[in-house]
Each structure stands twice: as structure tokens, then as C-alpha cells.
Residue, then its C-alpha position, 0 to 999 in steps of 0.5 A: x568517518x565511522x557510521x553511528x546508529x542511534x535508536x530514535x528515542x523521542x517524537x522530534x528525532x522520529x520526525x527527523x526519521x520521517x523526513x530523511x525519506x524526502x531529503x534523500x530523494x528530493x529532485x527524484x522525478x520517480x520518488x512520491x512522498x508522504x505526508x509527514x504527519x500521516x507517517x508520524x501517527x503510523x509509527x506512534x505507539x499512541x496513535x497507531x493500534x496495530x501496536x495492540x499486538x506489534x512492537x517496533x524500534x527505529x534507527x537512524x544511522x549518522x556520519x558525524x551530525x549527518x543522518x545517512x539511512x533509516x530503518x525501522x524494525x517490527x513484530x507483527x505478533x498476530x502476523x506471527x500466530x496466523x502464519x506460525x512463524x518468529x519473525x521480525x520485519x524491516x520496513x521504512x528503510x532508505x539509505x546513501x550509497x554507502x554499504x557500511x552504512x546498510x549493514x549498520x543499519x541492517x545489523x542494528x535491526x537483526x540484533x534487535x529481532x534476536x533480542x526478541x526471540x526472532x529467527x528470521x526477519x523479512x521486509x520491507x513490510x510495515x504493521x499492516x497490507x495498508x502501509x507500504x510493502x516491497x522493495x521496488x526491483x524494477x520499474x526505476x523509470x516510472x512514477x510511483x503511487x501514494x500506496x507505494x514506496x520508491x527506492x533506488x536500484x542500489x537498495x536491492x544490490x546491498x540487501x542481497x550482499x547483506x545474505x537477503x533472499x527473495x520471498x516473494x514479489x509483487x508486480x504492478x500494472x498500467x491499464x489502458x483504460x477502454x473507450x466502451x466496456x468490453x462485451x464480454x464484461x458487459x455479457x458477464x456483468x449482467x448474467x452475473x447480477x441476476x444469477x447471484x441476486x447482487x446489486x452494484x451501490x453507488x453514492x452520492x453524499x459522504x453520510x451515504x457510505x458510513x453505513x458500508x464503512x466497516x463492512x468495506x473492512x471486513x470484507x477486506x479481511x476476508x479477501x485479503x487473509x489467504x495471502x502473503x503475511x496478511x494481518x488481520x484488522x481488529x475493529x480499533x484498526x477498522x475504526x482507525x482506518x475509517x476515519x483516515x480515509x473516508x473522507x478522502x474519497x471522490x464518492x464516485x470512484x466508489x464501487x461496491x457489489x452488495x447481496x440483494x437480500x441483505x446488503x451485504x458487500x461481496x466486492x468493491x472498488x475504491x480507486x482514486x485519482x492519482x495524487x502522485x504529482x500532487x503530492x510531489x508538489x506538497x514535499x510532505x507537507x498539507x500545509x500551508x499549501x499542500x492541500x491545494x495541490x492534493x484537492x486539484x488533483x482529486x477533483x481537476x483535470x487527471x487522466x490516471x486513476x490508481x485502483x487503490x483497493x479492489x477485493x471480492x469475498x471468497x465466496x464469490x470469487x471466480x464468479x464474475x464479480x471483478x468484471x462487475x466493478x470493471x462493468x460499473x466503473x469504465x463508464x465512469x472512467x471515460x466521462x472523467x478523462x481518465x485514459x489509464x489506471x494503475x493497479x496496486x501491486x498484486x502478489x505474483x502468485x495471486x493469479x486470481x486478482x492477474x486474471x481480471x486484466x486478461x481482456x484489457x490492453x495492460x503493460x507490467x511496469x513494476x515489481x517489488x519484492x519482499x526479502x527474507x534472511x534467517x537468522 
């Protein structure tokens, strides 16, 4: 049977592009899923203001009346400008077993980025660092992150007969989380907060935290901007991201490191227990009773915590800072349960952010890679 690709040209056969993610994995016990609605407004243009500067389209391909892959196609125009480059992305990309069914779908999508004056299209990557990055090449036998995207091992085997070449990777690590905060950490942290005049904040109620809630974003701007395809946040995204996620948060789980004299965050720490399980159990759905799961995750037993979004500006960077939040949060960590953490993925070449784990007892357990090919 011949395999159709059709664009998704209306908000009802969108969701059916949203929803194939879960049907394709469904019993996979690696394969967490989102939620249905979130990934809705990420890939609306009217919801989403990352489409200010970017533009997307969105395949699906069919055998007969069955959807058997998806993939979405984007240029990030800001992304282009800072990193001086034509390209296109591939992103939220899921198909069977099936190569004619990958290179219709990649074709469709490479077409598309010609059309707009693209020469090379690389991905899996979305509209900004915070939607899911990379394709997992290894780590197959271990439970993804709420930040992550699960693929099967057979995705990478079809890219690279597609003529896709590695760009660049990202690896992921399991921390055995310490009983007491190693003396080193301790010596560093505290030299650390009288020589730079810093403070670690905490927070006790939500309305404590809107104050530092664009200035948590900023910061993130200021780290993140050196490294691989980043795109800057503007202040509509900065808007949008606050009231995604702050009141999300489990407070505290919180860390922040700001400057004695004028408050200003120089690094931070937002890290959550591990939803994976719960969001399994919610099959993409917050309602009726998703919701349920994903709040007894949060706040019941968990002994895994993800350490979500960890930064330090880079004025401060190798300056001690990193063992600041480590120094305020394995306490915390400990009286909570939680034996082990999971880093969000760090670009292999970020050998900054990999030095922070060299007094911790860590294991590498994933690694993705975004894919290049020019065109």
C-alpha cells in the first residue's frame, strides 16, 4: 500500500498529529508522554509567540485511513540570524518501522525547507531549548524525563540511510544523590558566598517568587545563548513561559543564587520530582483523572528528582556557583527521599556544566543527538 502525506491543515487532525506520539508507543515501558493540550498551544500559531520569528508546517503520513508517522518542519528565523546560517528543523517526529514511510515524511519536510530558501535542515529540535531536543541513540532501556523525547533505536538506523549526519549530542546523567553535602562543596559554597557578596533565595509561598519569575528568564538567556542552536527568549515568550510553569513548581525545590547588593540572580536551580510515572499513568490526558497522578507525584513519596533547568550567568561561571545550589539542595534532597537525580540532557562539548558532577558518584545513561544533512 502506497504511503500518503497530507499537511495538517486544521486544529482537529493537529491533535491527531499530537496524539500518534502516544498511540505509537503505547505499553512502552521507556516512552513518557505529554500532555495532549500542552503540545497543542506549543505548535498553534495563535498560542505559541515563538511563531513572532518562526514558521512551521506539519505532516502526517497514511497507509490507507491509518496515520503511520509525523513530522513537523520549522524555521527558527532568530535562530538563523544569531548562528548565521539557512536552515530548517525537523522536530516532533515519530514513525513504524517502515523506510518508505521516513523518507516520505523526511522528503516532504526537506521540500518544504528548499521552498523557503533553506540549504540544510537539522533536528530533531523544536521553537526553543525548552521544547524537546535530540534523538535518543542510546539509553533505550531507561525511563525517559517530562524534558525528553523517547524514540525507538530504529529512528537513528533510518536517518542515517536518509544521508542525516551527527551534529552534535547531548548526554544525560543519574546522580547518586549524597547522604551529607560533600566537604569540598561545603568549603567552596561558603568561600563562595562571602567572597562574591551572594546569597542563596528560597521561597515559601508562590506570590514570593513572581518578583524573580522574569529574571529566572533572563538569566537563562544569558547562560544558555553560547550554546548549540539556542534562540533567544523575548519578553512575550518570557510571559508565556512564566505562566506555564510557575505554578507548577514544588517551591522548595527551588534554588536560586542572587547578588547581596541588588538581588540580582546570578544562578539557579529549578528541579522537580520526577513525573515520568505519573505522566505514564495520565496517557496525555490532565483530565478526568490525570491530574491525580501528576499531584502525587509532586508532593508523595518519589525518590527521583529531575534537575530541570540549572544555569549560572557567565559572569560567575567557574566561580563556584554550581556547588552553591548542590550546597543549598542535597539537604533538601535528603529530607525528602530523594536518592537519586537525573540531569537534563548537557551538550557534550558544555564541559562546564560536565565538571559540576566530578565530586558525585554519577552514571551516563542517555545520549541524543541532533542530525544534520545539507541540502
Amino acid at each position: 500500500m502506497s504511503i500518503v502525506i497530507k499537511e495538517v491543515a486544521d486544529k482537529a487532525t493537529l491533535r491527531k498529529f499530537v496524539a500518534f506520539n502516544i498511540k505509537l508507543y503505547e505499553g512502552n515501558p521507556y516512552h513518557v508522554p505529554g500532555l495532549i493540550d500542552d503540545e497543542m498551544m506549543t505548535l498553534e500559531e495563535s498560542r505559541n509567540p515563538a511563531f513572532d520569528f518562526c514558521e512551521s508546517v506539519y505532516y502526517l503520513a497514511y497507509k490507507g485511513e491509518e496515520i503511520v508517522g509525523r513530522i513537523a518542519g520549522i524555521i527558527n528565523h532568530r535562530a538563523n540570524e544569531t548562528w548565521k546560517q539557512q536552515y530548517g528543523r525537523f522536530g516532533f517526529v515519530d514513525f513504524i518501522d517502515d523506510e518508505e514511510v521516513s523518507k516520505a515524511l523526511f522528503d516532504a519536510v526537506e521540500k518544504w525547507a528548499v521552498a523557503k530558501g533553506m540549504n540544510g535542515i537539522q533536528g530533531p529540535l523544536g521553537f526553543t531549548d525548552l521544547d524537546h531536543e535530540g534523538l535518543l541513540v542510546w539509553g533505550f532501556d531507561r525511563l525517559g524525563t517530562m524534558a525528553t523525547a523517547y524514540s525507538f533505536p530504529y529512528y537513528k538506523e533510518h536517518l542515517a540511510k536518509l544521508g542525516y549526519e551527527k551534529d552534535q549530542d547531548w548526554n544525560e546523567f543519574l546522580v547518586n544523590m549524597p547522604t551529607s553535602i560533600p566537604e569540598k562543596h561545603k568549603r567552596i559554597s561558603e568561600l563562595v558566598l562571602k567572597r562574591y557578596g551572594l546569597k542563596i533565595k528560597k521561597f515559601k509561598k508562590v506570590k514570593e517568587i513572581w518578583p524573580y519569575a522574569k529574571r529566572i528568564f533572563l538569566l537563562w538567556n544569558e547562560a544558555y545563548k553560547p550554546l548549540y542552536g539556542y534562540s533567544e527568549l523575548s519578553d512575550k515568550q518570557i510571559d508565556y513561559y512564566i505562566k506555564m510553569y510557575i505554578p507548577m513548581l514544588r517551591l522548595e525545590l527551588i534554588t536560586l543564587v542572587v547578588r547581596e547588593a541588588d538581588d540580582a540572580v546570578v544562578g539557579l536551580a529549578i528541579t522537580l520530582p520526577s513525573l515520568s510515572k505519573a505522566l505514564q499513568k495520565a496517557k496525555g490526558k490532565l483530565f478526568p483523572i490525570g491530574w491525580i497522578y501528576l499531584l502525587k507525584a509532586l508532593y508523595g513519596k518519589n525518590n527521583l528528582v529531575d534537575l530541570y533547568i540549572m544555569g549560572v550567568h557567565p559572569d560567575y561561571q567557574n566561580k563556584g556557583v554550581n556547588a552553591l545550589l548542590f550546597y543549598d539542595l542535597i539537604p533538601i534532597y535528603n529530607r525528602l527521599g530523594f536518592t537519586h537525580a537525573e540531569s537534563n540532557p548537557e551538550l557534550e562539548l558544555n564541559k562546564k556544566m560536565q565538571s559540576q558532577w566530578a565530586d558525585f558518584d554519577v552514571t551516563h545513561i542517555k545520549t541524543r543527538r541532533a542530525f544534520i544533512k545539507h541540502l
